[in-house]
N, C-alpha and C positions, 0 to 999 in steps of 0.2 A: 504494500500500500504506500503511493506515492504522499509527503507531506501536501499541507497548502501553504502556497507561497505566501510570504509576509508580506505586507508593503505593493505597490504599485508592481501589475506585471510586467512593467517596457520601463526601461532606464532610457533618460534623457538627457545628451551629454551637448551643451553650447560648445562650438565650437569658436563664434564666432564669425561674424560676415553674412551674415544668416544661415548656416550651415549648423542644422542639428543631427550628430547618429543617437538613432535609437537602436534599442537592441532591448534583446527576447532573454535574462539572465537565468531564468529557467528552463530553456531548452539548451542540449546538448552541445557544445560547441560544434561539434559536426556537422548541427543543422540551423546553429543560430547564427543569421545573414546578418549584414548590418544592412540596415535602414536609413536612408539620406533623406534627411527635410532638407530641402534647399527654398528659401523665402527670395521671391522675386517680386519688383513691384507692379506687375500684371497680371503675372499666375505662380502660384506655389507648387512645385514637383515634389513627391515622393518617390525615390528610387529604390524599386524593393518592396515588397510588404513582410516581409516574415512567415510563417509558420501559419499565421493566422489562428491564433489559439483562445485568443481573445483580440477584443475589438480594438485595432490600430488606429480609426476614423474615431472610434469613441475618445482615447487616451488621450489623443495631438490633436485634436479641433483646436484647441489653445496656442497652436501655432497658425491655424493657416489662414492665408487671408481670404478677399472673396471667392477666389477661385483656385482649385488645385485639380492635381490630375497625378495618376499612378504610374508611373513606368516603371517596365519588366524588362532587367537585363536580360534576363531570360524564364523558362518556364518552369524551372524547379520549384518543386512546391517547397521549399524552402526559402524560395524567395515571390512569394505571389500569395501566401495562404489568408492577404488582405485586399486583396483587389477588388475582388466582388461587391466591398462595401463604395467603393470611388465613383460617381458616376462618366469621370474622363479616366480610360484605361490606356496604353498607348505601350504597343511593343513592337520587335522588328515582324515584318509578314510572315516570315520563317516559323514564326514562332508563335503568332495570332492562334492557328486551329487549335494549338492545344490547349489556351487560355480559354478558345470556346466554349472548345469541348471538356474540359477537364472532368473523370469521371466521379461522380457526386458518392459514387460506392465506399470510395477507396474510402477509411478512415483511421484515426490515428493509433487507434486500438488492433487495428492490423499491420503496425507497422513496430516491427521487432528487430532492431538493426544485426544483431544476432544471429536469428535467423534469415536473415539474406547477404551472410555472408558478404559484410562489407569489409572491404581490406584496405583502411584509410591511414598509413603510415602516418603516426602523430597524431591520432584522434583517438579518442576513448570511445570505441563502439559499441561496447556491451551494456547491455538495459534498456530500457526506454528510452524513447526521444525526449522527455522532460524529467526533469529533477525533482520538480513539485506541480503541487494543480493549481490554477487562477482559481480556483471555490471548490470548499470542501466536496460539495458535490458535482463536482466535476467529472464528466465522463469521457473518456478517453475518445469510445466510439460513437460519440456524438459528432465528433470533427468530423468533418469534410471537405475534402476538395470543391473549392464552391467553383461553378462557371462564372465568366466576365463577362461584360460587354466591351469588345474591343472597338472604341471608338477611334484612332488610328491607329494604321499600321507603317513606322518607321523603315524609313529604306537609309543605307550609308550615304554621307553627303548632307541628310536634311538638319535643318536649323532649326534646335528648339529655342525660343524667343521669352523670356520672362518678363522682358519689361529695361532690366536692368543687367540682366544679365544672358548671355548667348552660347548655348553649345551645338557644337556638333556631334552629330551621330556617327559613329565611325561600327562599321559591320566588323565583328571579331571572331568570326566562327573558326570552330575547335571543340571546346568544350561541347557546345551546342552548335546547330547548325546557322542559330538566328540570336546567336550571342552578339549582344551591343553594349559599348561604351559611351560616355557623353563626353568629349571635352573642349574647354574653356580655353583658348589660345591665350587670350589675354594675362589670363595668370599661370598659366601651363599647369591648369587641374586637370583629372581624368580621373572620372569612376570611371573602375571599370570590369565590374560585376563578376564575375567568376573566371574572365579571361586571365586574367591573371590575382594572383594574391599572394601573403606571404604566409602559405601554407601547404599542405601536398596540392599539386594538380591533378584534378583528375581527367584523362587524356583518353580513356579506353570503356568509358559508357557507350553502350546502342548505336548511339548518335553520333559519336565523336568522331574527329578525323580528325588525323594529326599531321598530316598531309597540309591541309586547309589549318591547326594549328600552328604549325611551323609558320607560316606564311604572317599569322595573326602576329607572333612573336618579333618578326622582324619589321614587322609595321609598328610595332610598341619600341622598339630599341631605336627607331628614328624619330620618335616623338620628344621636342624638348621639354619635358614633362621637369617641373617641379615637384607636384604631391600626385599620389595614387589614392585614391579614398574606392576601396575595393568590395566583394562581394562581401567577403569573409576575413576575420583577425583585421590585427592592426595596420593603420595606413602607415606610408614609405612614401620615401624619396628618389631621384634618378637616379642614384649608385645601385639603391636596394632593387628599385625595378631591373637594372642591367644585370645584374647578380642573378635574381632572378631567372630571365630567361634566359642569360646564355647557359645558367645551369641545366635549363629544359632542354636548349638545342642541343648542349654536349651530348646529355644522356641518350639523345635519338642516334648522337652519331655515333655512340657503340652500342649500338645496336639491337635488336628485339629486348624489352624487359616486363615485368610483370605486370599482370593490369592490375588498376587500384581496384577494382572491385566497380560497383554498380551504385550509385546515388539514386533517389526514389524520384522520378521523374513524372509529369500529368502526361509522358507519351510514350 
């Protein structure tokens, strides 16, 4: 029997510039995404929703201004399990059908990392996806992967517009097929959602091409990138980014290695 969590279930950290990460302190690091509020003065973005375990739209209304809108670096339900509450969704086209469709079955009560043999070097796999419950009575298999309405669907190249602030869409696929970044030239920001971060990659999911990652990598190692504000752990710098991948590319270039195993995907 899992505890109930004490305290507020999403940690709200200023960053600064209007830039808030929230984070899920209760679910497993393996599946807790970070969450970017980014405050603009026309519309407020969320990058991310998390797990969706409890209500993300409920906690942060207190940041957002008149308008906000969701985007999915990609479709892991680790990082979407709040979307459905947004009424602007917005992710790469690649990656829209599964936010559509996402299956309503799946629940969190069937999701035993354990048992699907995940093999996440540096992640603690074993038990449950959370630590504790948002309310005592909380039930595991009441979660579900909710559907969205994807009101657009981001292609590489396009301009998301805040008012105050401008990024662009840069297409990152690897991970996923319809993995996106956003970045801010101006200050050389880039989220950049699961495409890269500083922790295991996973390169050998369903979906994955490493083929089409490799490429992603060298398109990130010519970015004059100051900060990474990523899917997952702590943000970095352009030393830590270039460490990073060349450590990815070396490892492709001796050649075949083990798959990390399978992340729980809506496809």
């Amino acid at each position: 029997m899992l505890p109930t969590a004490t305290g507020d279930w999403f940690h709200f950290r200023d960053l600064g510039d209007g830039l808030t990460l929230i984070s899920e302190p209760h679910v497993i690091p393996f599946l807790r995404c970070n969450i970017w509020h980014i405050r603009g003065r026309a519309l407020d973005l969320v990058v991310d929703t998390g797990l969706g375990v409890s209500s993300l739209y409920a906690a942060s209304r207190h940041l957002f201004g008149q308008r906000v809108a969701a985007l999915a670096t990609h479709v892991h339900l680790d990082h979407v399990g709040g979307h459905h509450e947004f009424a602007e969704c917005w992710c790469h086209r690649l990656e829209a059908p599964g936010l559509r469709g996402a299956d309503p079955a799946f629940t969190l009560g069937d999701v035993s990392l354990a048992q699907l043999a995940i093999d996440a070097p540096g992640y603690d796999t074993q038990g449950p996806a959370l630590t504790a419950l948002p309310a005592p009575d909380y039930d595991l298999s009441a979660w579900q992967i909710r559907q969205a309405t994807v009101t657009r669907e981001l292609e590489d190249g396009d301009v998301i517009d805040l008012g105050n602030r401008h990024f662009e869409v840069l297409h990152l696929p690897g991970h996923s097929p319809g993995s996106i970044g956003l970045w801010e030239a101006a200050t050389g920001t880039l989220f950049s959602g699961d495409a890269v971060y500083d922790g295991p990659l996973l390169d050998a999911l369903p979906h994955s091409d490493r083929a089409a990652y490799a490429r992603t990598m060298e398109r990130l190692l010519a970015l004059p990138v100051h900060v990474v504000h990523a899917g997952h752990d702590p943000s970095f710098g352009r030393a830590r980014l270039h460490q990073l991948v060349r450590d990815w590319l070396a490892r492709q270039d001796s050649g075949p290695h083990p798959a990390p195993g399978i992340k729980p995907a809506l496809t």
